[in-house]
N, C-alpha and C positions, 0 to 999 in steps of 0.2 A: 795407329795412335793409341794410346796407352789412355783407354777409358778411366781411370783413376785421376787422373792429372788434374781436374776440373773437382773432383769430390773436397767437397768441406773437410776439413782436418780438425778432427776432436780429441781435446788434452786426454792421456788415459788417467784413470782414476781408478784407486786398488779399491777392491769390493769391501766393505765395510764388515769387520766382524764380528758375527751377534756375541761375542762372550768377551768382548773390549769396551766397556762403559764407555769412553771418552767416545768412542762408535757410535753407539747407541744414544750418547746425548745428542753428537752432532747430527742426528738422522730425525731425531725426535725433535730437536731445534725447526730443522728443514719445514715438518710435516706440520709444526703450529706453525710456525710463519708463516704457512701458504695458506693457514686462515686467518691469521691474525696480525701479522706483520705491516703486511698493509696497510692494514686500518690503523695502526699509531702511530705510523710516517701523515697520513693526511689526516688525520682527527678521526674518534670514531661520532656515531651518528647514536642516538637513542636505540634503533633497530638494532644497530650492529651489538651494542650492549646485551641486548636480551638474544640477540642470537648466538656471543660467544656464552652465556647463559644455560643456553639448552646444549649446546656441546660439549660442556663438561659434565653435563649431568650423562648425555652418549659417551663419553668417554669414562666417566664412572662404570656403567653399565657392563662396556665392549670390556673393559679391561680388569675388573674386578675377579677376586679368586680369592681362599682362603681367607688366611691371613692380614693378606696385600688386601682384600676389598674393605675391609675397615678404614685404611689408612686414603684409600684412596675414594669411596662413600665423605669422608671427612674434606678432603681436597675440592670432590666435585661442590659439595655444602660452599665452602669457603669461597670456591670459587663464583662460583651463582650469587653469593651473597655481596661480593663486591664488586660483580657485575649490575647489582640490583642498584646499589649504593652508587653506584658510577652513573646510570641510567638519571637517578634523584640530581645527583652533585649538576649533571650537563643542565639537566632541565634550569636550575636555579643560575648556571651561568649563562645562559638561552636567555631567562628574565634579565639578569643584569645587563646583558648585553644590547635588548629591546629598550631598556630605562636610559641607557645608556644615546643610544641615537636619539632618544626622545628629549633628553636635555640637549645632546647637542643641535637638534634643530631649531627649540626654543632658545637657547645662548644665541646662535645667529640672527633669528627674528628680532631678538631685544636690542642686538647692536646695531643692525640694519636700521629699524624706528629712533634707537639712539642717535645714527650717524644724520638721519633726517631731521632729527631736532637740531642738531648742530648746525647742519647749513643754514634751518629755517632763523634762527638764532644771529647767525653769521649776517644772514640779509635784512633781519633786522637792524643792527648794530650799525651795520653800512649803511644803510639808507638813513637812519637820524643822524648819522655823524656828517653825511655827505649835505642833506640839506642846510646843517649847521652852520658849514662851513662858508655854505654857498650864498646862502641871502645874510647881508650882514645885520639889517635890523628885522627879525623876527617879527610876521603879526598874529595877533593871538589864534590863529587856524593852524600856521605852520607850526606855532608850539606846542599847542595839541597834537598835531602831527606826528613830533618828534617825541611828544613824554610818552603817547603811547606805543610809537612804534619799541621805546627802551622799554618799556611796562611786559612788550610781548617778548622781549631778550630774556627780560629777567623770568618769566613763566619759563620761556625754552628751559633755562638753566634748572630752575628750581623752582616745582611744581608740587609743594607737599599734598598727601592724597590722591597722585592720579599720575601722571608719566612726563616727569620734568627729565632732566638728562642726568641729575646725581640719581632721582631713583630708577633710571632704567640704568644707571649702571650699578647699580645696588645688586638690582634683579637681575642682570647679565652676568654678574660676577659671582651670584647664586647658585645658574645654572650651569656655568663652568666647572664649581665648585663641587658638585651634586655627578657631573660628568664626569670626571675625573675621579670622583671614588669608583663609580658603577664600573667603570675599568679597570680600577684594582682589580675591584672583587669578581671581576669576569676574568684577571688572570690567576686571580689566588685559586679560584673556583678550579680550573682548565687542570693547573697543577697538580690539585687532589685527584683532579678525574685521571689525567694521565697515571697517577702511582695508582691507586685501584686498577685500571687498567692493564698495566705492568703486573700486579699479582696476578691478575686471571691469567695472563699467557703464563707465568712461571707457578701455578697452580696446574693448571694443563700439561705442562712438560713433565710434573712430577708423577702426574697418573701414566705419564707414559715411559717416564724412564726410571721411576721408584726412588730416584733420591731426592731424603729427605730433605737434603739441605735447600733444594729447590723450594718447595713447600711452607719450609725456616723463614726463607728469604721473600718467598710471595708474601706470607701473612706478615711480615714484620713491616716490610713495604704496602703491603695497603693498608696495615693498620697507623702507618705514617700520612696516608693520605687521607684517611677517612680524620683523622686527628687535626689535618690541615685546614679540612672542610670544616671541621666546628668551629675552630680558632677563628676563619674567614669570616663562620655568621654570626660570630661574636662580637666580632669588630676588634680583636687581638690581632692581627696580622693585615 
């Protein structure tokens, strides 16, 4: 039997040549993804910011020379810097995102109490109408009865200074309102961080494959997201 028959069968692949840039990008593409790719498919983490942070400042290092080390001294800076910035922008949509569950758990508590006032309201309503209905001449205990059981309808309904059902839906409609921004700005927030994050890997690639247009593109693109993050806490966007 032909020992081979059973062996995994592997695509061949021509060796990549170091004096073909398009080579060299796609190798140098490879070698960030396998630390950084990752982490922008599932979100990065606070950590993960500061530690693609310190590997451009190692890739400054490992690959500086002449020249080249000025340009790429300048890269690993940039890089770190809006790794730094990215670290800031997460924390702030971290908070938005906590402000965020906390109105919406207060919206639900306020409708919940609201929707209680409505039944208690509902069985007010019914029970003076039903008595009404029922004895046809009224004596002065059943009227009492009846005006106050409407006296507590009308408290249900409208309860100025304290939690009738127009002002809980006031204040429910408050904190839906208050929710719904902090969502915004925890996706406008996400967005900045993603482009800062996009510069550092295409900041990184440039130390390692030297063009600049990489470089061009990282800082233009994070200076697009750090730009997005002011607009955010501005209340522009």
């Amino acid at each position: 039997m032909d020992k081979r028959a059973g062996a995994t069968l592997k695509p061949h692949r021509a060796q990549a040549s170091p004096f073909n840039p398009l080579d060299r990008a796609r190798d140098a593409w490879l070698k960030v993804c396998n630390a950084s790719g990752a982490r922008i498919r599932r979100g990065w983490t606070v950590m993960e910011s500061v530690e693609m942070a310190k590997e451009s400042m190692e890739h400054a290092h490992a690959h500086g020379g002449g020249g080249a080390d000025v340009w790429t001294k300048r890269a690993a800076i940039l890089a770190s810097s809006f790794a730094a910035l990215a670290v800031i922008i997460e924390m702030s949509a971290n908070h938005a995102q906590t402000s965020y569950l906390a109105h919406h758990v207060t919206a639900n508590d306020v409708w919940a109490q609201y929707q209680a006032k409505s039944v208690r309201r509902a069985v007010y309503s019914q029970a003076a109408d039903t008595i009404e209905a029922m004895v046809p001449s009224l004596p002065d205990a059943a009227k009492a009865a009846i005006d106050k059981a409407r006296r507590e309808a009308a408290r249900m309904q409208n309860e100025p200074g304290a939690d009738g059902m127009q002002q809980l839906r006031v204040k429910a409609e408050h904190e839906e309102h208050a929710r719904d921004h902090e969502v915004h700005v925890y996706e406008q927030y996400e967005r900045a961080a993603r482009g800062l994050q996009i510069a550092v890997v295409l900041s990184g690639l440039f130390m390692v494959t030297r063009m600049r247009w990489l470089l061009i593109g990282g800082a233009s693109i994070g200076g697009i997201g750090l730009a997005w993050a002011v607009a955010t806490l501005a209340g522009v966007v």
